[in-house]
C-alpha positions as CSV (number, residue, x, y, z in Angstrom):
1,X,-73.2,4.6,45.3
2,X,-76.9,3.9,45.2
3,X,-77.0,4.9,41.8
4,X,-74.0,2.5,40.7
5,X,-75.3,-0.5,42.7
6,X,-79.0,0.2,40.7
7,X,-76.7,0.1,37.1
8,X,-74.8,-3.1,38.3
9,X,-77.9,-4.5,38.7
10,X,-80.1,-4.0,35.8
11,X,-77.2,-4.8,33.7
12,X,-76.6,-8.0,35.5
13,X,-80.2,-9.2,35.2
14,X,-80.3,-8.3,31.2
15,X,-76.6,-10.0,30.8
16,X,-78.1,-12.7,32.9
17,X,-81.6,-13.1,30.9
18,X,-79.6,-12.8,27.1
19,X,-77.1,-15.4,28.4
20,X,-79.9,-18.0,29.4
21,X,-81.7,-17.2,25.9
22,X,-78.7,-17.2,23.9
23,X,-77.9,-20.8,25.8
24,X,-81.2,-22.4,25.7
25,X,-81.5,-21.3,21.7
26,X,-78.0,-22.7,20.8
27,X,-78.7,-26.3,23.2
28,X,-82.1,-26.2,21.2
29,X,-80.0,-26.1,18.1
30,X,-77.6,-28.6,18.8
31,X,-79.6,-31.0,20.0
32,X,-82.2,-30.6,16.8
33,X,-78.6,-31.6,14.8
34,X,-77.9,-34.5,17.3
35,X,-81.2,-35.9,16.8
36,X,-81.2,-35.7,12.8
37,X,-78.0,-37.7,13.2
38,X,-79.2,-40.1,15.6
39,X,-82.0,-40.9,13.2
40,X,-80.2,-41.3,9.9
41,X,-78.2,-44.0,12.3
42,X,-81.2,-45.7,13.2
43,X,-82.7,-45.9,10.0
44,X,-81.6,-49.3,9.6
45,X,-82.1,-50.6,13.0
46,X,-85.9,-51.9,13.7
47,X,-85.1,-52.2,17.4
48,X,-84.1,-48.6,17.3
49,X,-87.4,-46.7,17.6
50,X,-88.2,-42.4,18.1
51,X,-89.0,-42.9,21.4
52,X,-85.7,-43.8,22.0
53,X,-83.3,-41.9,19.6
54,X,-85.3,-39.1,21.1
55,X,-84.6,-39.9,24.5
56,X,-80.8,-40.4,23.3
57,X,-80.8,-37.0,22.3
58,X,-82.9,-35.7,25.8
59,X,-80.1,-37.4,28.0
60,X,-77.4,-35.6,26.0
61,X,-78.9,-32.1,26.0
62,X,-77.2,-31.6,29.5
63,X,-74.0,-32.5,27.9
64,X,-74.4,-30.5,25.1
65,X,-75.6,-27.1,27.8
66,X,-72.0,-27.6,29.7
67,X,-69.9,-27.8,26.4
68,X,-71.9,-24.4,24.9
69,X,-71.8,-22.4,28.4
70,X,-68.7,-20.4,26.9
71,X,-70.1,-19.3,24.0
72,X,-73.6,-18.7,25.2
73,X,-72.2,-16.2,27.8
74,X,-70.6,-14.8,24.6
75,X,-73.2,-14.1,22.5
76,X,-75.2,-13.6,25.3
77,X,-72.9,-10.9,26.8
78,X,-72.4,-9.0,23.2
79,X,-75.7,-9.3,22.6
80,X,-76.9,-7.2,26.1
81,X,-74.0,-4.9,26.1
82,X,-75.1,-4.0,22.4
83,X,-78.4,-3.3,23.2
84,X,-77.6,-1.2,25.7
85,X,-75.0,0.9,24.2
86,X,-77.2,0.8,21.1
87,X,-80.0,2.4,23.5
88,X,-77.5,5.0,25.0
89,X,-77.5,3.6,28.3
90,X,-74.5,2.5,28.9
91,X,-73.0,5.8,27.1
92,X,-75.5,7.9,29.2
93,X,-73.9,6.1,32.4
94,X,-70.4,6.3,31.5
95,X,-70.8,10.1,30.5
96,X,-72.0,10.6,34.2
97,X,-68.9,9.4,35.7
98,X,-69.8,5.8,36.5
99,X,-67.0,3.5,35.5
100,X,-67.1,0.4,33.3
101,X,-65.3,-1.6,36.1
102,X,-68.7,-0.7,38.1
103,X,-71.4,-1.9,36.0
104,X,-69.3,-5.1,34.8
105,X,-68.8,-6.2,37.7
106,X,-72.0,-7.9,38.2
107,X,-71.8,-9.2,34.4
108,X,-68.5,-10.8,35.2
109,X,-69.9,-12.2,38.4
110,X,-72.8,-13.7,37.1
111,X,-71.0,-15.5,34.8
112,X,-68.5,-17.0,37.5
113,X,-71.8,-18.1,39.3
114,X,-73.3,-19.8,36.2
115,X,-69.6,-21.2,35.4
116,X,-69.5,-22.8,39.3
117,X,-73.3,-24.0,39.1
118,X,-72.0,-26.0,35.6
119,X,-69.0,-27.4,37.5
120,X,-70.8,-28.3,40.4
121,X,-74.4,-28.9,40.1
122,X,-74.6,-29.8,36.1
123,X,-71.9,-31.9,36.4
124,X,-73.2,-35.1,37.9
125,X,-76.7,-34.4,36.3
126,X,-74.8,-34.9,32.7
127,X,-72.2,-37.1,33.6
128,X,-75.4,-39.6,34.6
129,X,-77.6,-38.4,31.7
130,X,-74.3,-38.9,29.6
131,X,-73.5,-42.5,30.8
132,X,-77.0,-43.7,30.3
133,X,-77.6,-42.3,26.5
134,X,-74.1,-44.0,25.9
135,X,-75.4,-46.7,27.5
136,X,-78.2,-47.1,24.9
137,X,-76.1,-45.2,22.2
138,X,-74.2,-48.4,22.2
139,X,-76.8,-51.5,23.4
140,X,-78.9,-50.1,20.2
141,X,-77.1,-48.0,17.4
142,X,-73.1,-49.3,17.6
143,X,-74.1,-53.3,18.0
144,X,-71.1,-53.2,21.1
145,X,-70.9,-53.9,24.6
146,X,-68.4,-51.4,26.2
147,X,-65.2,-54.0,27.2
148,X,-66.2,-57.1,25.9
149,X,-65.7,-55.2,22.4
150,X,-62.2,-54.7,23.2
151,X,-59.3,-56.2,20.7
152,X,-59.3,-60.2,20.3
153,X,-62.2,-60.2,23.3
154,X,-59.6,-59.8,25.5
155,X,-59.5,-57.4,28.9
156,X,-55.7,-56.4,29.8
157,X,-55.9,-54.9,33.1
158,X,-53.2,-53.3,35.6
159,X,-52.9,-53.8,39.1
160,X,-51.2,-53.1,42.5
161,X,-49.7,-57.0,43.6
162,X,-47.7,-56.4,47.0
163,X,-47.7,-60.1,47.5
164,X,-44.3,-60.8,45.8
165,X,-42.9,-57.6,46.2
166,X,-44.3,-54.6,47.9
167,X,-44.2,-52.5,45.3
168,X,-44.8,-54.7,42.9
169,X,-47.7,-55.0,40.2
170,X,-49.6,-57.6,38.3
171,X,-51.4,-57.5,34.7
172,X,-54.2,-60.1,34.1
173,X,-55.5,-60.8,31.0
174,X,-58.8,-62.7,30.3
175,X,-62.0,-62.7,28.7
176,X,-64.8,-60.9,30.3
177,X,-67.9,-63.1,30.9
178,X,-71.4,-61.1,29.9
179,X,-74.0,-60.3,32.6
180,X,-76.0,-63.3,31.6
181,X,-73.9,-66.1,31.6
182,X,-72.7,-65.1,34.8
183,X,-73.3,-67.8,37.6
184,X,-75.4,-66.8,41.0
185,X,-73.8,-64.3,43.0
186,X,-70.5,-63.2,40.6
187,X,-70.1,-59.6,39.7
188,X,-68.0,-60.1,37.3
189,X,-65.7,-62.9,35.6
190,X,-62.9,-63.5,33.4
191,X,-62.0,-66.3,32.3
192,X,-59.1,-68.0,30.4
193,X,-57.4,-66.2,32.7
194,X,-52.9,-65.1,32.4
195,X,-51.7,-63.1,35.2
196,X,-48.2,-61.8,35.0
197,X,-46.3,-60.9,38.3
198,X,-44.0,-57.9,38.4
199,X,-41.7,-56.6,40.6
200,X,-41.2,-52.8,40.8
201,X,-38.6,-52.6,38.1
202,X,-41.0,-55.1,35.8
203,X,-38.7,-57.8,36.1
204,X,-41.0,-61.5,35.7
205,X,-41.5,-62.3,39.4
206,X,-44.1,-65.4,38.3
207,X,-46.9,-66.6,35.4
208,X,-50.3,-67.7,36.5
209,X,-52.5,-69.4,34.4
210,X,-56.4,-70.3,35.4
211,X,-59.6,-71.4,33.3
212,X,-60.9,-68.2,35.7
213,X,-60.7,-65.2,38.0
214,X,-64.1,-63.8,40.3
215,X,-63.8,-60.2,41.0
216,X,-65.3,-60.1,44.9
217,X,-65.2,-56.6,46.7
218,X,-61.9,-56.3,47.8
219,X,-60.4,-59.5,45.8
220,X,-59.5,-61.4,43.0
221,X,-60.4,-65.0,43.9
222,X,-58.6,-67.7,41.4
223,X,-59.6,-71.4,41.3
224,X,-57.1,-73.6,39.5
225,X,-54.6,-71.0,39.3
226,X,-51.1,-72.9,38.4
227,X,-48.1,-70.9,39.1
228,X,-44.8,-71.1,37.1
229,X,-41.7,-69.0,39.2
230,X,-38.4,-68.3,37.6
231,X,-37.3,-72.2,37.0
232,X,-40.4,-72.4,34.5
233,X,-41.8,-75.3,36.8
234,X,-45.5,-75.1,37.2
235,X,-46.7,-75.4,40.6
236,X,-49.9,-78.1,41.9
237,X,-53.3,-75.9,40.7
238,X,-54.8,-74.4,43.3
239,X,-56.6,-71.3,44.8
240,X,-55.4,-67.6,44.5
241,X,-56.2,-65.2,46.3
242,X,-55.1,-61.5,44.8
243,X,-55.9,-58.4,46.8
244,X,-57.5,-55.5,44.5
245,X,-59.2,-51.9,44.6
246,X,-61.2,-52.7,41.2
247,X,-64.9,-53.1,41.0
248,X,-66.7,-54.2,38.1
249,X,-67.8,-50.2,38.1
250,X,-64.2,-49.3,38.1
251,X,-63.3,-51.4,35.2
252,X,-66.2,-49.9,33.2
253,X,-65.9,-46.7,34.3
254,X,-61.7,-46.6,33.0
255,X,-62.5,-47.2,29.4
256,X,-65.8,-45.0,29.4
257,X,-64.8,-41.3,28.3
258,X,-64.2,-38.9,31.9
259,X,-67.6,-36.7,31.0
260,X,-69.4,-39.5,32.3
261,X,-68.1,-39.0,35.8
262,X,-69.1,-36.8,38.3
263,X,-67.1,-33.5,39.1
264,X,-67.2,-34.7,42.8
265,X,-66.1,-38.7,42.0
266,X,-63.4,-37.7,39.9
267,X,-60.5,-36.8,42.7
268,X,-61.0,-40.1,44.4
269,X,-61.5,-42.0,40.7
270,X,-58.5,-41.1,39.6
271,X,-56.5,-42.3,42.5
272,X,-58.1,-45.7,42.4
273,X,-57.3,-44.9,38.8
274,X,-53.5,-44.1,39.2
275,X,-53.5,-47.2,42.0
276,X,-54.4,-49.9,39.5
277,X,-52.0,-48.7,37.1
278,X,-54.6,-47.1,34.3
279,X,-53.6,-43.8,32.7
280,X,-55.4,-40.7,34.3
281,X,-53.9,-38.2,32.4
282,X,-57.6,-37.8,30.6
283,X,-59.1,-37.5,33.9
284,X,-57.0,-34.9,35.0
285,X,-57.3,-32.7,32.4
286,X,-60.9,-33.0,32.5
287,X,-61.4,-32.7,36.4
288,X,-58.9,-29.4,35.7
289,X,-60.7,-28.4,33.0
290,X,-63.9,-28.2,35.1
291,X,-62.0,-26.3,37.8
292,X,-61.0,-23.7,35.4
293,X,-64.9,-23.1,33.7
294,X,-66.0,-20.0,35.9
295,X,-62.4,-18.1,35.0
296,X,-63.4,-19.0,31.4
297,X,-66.7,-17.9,31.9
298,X,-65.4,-15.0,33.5
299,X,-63.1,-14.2,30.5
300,X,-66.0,-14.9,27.9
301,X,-67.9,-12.0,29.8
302,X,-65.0,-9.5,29.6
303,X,-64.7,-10.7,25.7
304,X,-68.1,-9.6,25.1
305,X,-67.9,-6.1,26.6
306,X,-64.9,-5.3,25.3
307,X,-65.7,-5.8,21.8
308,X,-69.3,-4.7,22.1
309,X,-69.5,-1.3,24.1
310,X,-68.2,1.0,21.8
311,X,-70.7,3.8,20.5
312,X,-72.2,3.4,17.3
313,X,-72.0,6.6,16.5
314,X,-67.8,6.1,16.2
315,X,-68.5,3.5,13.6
316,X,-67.1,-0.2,12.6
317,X,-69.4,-1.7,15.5
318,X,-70.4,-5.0,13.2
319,X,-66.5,-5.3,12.7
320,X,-66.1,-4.8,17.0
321,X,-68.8,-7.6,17.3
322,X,-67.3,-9.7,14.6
323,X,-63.7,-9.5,16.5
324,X,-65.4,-10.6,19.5
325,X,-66.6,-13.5,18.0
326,X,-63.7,-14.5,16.5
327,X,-61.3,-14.0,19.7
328,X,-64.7,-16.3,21.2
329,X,-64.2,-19.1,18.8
330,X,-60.3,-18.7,19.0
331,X,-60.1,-19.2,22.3
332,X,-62.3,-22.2,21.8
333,X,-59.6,-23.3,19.2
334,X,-56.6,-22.8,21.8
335,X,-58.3,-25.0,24.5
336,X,-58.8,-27.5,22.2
337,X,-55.4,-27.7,21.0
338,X,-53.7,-27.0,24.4
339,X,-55.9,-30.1,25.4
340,X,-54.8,-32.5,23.0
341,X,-51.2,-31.7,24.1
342,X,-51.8,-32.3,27.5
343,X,-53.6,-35.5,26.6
344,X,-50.6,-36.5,24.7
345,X,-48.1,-35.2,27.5
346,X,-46.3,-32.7,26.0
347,X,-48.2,-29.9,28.2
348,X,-48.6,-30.3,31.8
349,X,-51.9,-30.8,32.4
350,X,-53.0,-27.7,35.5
351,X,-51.2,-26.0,32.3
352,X,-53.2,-27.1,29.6
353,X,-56.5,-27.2,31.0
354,X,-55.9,-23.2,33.3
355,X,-53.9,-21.6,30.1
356,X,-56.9,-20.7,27.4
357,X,-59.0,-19.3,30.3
358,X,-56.3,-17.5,31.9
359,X,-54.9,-16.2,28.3
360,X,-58.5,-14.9,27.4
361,X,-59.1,-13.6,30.8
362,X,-56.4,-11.4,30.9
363,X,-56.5,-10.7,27.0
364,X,-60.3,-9.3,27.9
365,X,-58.4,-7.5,30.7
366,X,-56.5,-5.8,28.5
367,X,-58.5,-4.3,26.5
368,X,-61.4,-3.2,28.6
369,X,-58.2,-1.3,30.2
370,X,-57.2,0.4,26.7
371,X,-60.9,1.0,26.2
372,X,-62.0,2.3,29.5
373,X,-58.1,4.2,30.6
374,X,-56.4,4.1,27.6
């Protein structure tokens, strides 16, 4: 017992160390890639300086070490187990009883705990990292400014309205008003303002028209708003008051891409989300998609020593690592499809997001089984 405890842990701590290596190596590389492109974009930008394409490319290395993890505990995992079958260790271990299942078992948990710590302590660090290089990404290198660079300069939004009918909903369109022409104390403005009042089954309850609408916590606050109901007959100008559970935040954050949330924001942003009648379905899939990481990671470990334990003295080991490579990057290949279907609705989305990582976990399952009892 003492013996097999000792094994699980020297393997864990050189599966551990080639993992970290293999991850900071590949983040290096990527972000060396990201910051050649960044520069060939600002080439013909003055404003655009190395100082800040370089930190650009420093906020998004975070980013980049989440969306690598996978295949870092990959290579990382074929890469120790290699070594140490190549040394005879592994062999030497096996011969004396000591079962696979044994010594993997602190591989396979290590990457679980790396896959968890990504989910839930990398997460917000890159979501904010993200969110601020896409911030400059766009103020300095795209010439846009997030919704007022929307179709005509128009915001279409969507919106709970229990005021005409319980369950009803409205959808304002308006023009957003930028930061600085905003007057004392406003948040956030549209103006030219149409609001269209829905019942449940979208029949036309009533049309508002106003030169503007002030988003205040809690409110939509009209001045001038004119009213026309069912007969067509507008109605004296006057004030409006519209309940909401948008912030200026809110509308920002539901045309930003979901990596720039939070892990821990994301349950409650897509309610508000699904409340104010915005797709979630993105969301979802990526909160999900988070959740299932450590199995992945998990599955990514198993891959690796079950295409990379076999003795070199049978032969065809470079064709052993070179399948688990392959069944790496196809996995990587199935997620990504299986995501765009759940994007698109075909797939449920618990099922699109847990399906690669449960596929490749069992997959690895099975053949450490045909290897090890087979």
């Amino acid at each position: 017992m003492t013996i097999a405890k000792t094994l699980t842990l020297y393997v864990s701590r050189r599966f551990a160390a080639m993992t970290l290596a293999m991850l900071a190596a590949l983040a290096g590389l990527v972000a060396l890639f990201d910051l050649i492109e960044l520069l060939r974009r600002a080439a013909t930008r003055q404003e655009a300086t190395f100082g800040l394409v370089s930190q650009i490319a420093a906020l998004r290395l975070p980013f980049v070490a989440m969306q690598i993890l996978p295949f870092a505990i990959l290579l990382g995992g074929i890469a120790a187990f290699w070594r140490l079958t190549r040394s005879s260790e592994l062999v030497v271990a096996r011969a004396a009883g000591v079962s696979a299942w044994g010594f993997l078992s602190g591989p396979v948990a290590v990457a679980v705990l790396l896959g968890a710590l990504a989910t839930t302590m990398v997460s917000p660090i890159s979501s904010a990292m993200l969110a601020r290089a896409e911030r400059l990404d766009a103020q300095y290198l795209r010439n846009v400014s997030g919704i007022t660079a929307l179709a005509g300069g128009r915001l279409w939004l969507r919106q709970s309205d229990p005021g005409l009918d319980p369950r009803g909903v409205a959808i304002l369109s308006g023009r957003p008003v930028p930061l600085r022409d905003l007057r004392p104390g406003e948040a956030f403005r549209l103006d030219a303002v149409t609001i269209w009042r829905l019942s449940a089954e979208d029949r036309p309850l009533a049309r508002v028209e106003a030169p503007s609408a002030v988003l205040t916590p809690g409110r939509w606050v009209i001045e001038g708003a004119i009213s026309f109901g069912n007969d067509r007959q507008p109605s004296p100008a006057q004030r409006l008051v519209l309940p909401t559970e948008l912030t200026p935040e809110r509308i920002q954050d539901s045309f930003a891409s979901p990596d720039t949330l939070s892990f821990w924001a994301l349950p409650g942003f897509i309610q508000v989300l699904e409340n104010a009648g915005f797709s979630a379905v993105r969301h979802r899939l990526h909160f999900q998609s988070l959740l299932a990481l450590p199995l992945l990671a998990a599955a990514m470990a198993l891959l690796a020593a079950g295409f990379s334990m076999r003795s070199s003295r049978r032969g065809g080991v470079a064709q052993m690592i070179g399948g688990g490579v392959a069944a790496g990057f196809a996995l990587f290949v199935i997620d990504k499809v299986t995501g765009e279907f759940g994007e698109a609705g075909t797939l449920p989305v618990a099922f699109a997001a847990w399906a690669p990582a449960g596929a490749g976990f069992l997959l690895a399952t099975a053949l450490l089984l045909h290897l090890e009892d087979g």
